[in-house]
PLY file of the C-alpha trace (Angstrom):
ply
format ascii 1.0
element vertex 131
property float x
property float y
property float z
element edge 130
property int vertex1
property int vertex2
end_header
0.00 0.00 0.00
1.31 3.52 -0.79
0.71 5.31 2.00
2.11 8.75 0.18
-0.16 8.37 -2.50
-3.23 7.88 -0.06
-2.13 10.88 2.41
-1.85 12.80 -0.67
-5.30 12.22 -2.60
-7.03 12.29 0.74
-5.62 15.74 1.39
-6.34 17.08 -1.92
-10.10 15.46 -2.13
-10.74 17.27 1.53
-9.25 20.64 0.16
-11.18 20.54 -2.79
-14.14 19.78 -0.96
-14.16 22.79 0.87
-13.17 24.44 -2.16
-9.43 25.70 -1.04
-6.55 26.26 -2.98
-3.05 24.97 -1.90
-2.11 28.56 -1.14
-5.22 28.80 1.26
-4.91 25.49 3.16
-0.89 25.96 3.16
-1.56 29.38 5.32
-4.18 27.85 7.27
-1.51 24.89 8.46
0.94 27.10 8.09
3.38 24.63 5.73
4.93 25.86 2.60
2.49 25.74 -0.57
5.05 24.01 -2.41
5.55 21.56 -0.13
1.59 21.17 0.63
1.89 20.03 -2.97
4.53 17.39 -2.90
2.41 15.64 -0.16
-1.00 16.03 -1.93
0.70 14.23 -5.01
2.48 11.58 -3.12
5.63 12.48 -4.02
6.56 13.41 -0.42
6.01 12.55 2.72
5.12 14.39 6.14
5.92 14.29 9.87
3.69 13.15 12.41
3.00 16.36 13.37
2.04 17.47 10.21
-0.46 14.93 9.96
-1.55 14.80 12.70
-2.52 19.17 12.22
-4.13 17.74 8.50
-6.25 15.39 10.05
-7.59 17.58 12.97
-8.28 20.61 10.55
-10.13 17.95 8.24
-11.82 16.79 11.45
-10.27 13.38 10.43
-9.23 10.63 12.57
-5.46 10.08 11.65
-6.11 6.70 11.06
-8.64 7.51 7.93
-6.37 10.17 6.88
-3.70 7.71 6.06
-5.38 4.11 5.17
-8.63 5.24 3.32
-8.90 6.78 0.01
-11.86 8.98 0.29
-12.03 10.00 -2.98
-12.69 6.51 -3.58
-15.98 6.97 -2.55
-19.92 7.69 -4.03
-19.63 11.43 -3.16
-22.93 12.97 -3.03
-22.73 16.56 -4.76
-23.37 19.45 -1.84
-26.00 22.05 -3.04
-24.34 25.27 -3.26
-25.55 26.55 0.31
-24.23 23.36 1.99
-20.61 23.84 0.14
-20.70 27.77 1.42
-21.52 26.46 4.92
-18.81 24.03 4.20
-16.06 26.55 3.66
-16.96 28.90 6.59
-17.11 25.48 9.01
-13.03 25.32 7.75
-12.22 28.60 8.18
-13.89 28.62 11.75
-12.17 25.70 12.73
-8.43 27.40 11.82
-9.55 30.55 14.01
-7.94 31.12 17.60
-10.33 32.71 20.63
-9.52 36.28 19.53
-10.50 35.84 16.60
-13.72 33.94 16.67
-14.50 36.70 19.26
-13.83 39.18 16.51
-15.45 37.00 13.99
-19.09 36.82 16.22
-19.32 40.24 16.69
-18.51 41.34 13.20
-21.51 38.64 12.33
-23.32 39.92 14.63
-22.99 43.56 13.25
-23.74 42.23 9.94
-26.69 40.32 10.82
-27.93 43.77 12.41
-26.97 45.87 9.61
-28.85 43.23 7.04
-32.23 42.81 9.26
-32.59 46.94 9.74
-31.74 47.11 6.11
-34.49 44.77 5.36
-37.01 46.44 7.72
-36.40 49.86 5.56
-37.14 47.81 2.25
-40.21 46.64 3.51
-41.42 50.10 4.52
-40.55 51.66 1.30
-42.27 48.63 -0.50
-45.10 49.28 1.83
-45.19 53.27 0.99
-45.50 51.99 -2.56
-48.06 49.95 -2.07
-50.20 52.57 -0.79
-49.91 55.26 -3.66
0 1
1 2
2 3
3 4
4 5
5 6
6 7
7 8
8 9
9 10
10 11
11 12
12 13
13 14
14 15
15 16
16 17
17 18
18 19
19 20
20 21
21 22
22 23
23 24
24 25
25 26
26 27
27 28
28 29
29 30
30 31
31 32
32 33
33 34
34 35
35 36
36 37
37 38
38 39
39 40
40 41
41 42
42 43
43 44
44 45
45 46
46 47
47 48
48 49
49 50
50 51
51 52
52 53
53 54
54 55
55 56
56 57
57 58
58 59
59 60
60 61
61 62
62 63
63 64
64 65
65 66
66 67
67 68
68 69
69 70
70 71
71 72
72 73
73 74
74 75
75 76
76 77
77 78
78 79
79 80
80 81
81 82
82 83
83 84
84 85
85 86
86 87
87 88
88 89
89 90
90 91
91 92
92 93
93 94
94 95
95 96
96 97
97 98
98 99
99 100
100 101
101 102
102 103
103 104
104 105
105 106
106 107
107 108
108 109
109 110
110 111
111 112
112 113
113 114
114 115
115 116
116 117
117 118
118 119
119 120
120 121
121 122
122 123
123 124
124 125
125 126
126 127
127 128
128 129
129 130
């Protein structure tokens, strides 16, 4: 079995998933893009630490990360909403405490902003409606 190969597709079907690019995931685990891309191809292999910081970001027990292809499998297609959830799940999961604080209350804010913004477009539709 070629464990490279397998570490490598499995990391590249779970970045593609959440619709990443090398450059993105390689910041997020802080390791070098160009390395990142060794692995995924199976051309190079990783520490344990390494994988061990894949498999946790992927929410991955190490043990699938390295002995199952996943790619391998029937992979229902996400609708579009489920694949945006998706990608903020992965970013959330990279985030320290300061900056999921930072994250909630900008959220928050916007969530705010969007529902008093909504209120005034129902008024003005409703000012229409009476002329």
């Amino acid at each position: 079995m070629n464990y490279h190969k397998i570490v490598g597709s499995n990391i590249r079907f779970e970045r593609q998933k959440r619709n990443l690019t090398i450059d993105e995931l390689s910041e997020i685990l802080d390791i070098a893009p160009g390395f990142l891309g060794l692995i995924e191809r199976g051309q190079r292999g990783t520490s344990i630490k390494n994988l061990c910081k894949i498999a946790d970001f992927f929410s991955l027990s190490l043990d699938h990360l390295i002995t199952c292809p996943l790619g391998e499998k029937v992979v229902k297609e996400e609708p579009a909403l489920d694949k945006k959830k998706s990608v903020i799940s992965t970013y959330l999961n990279s985030m320290n405490e300061a900056e999921l604080d930072f994250f909630i209350s900008t959220l928050k804010g916007f969530k705010k902003y969007t529902s008093t913004k909504e209120s005034d477009d129902n008024k003005s539709d409703d000012k229409k409606s009476d002329e």
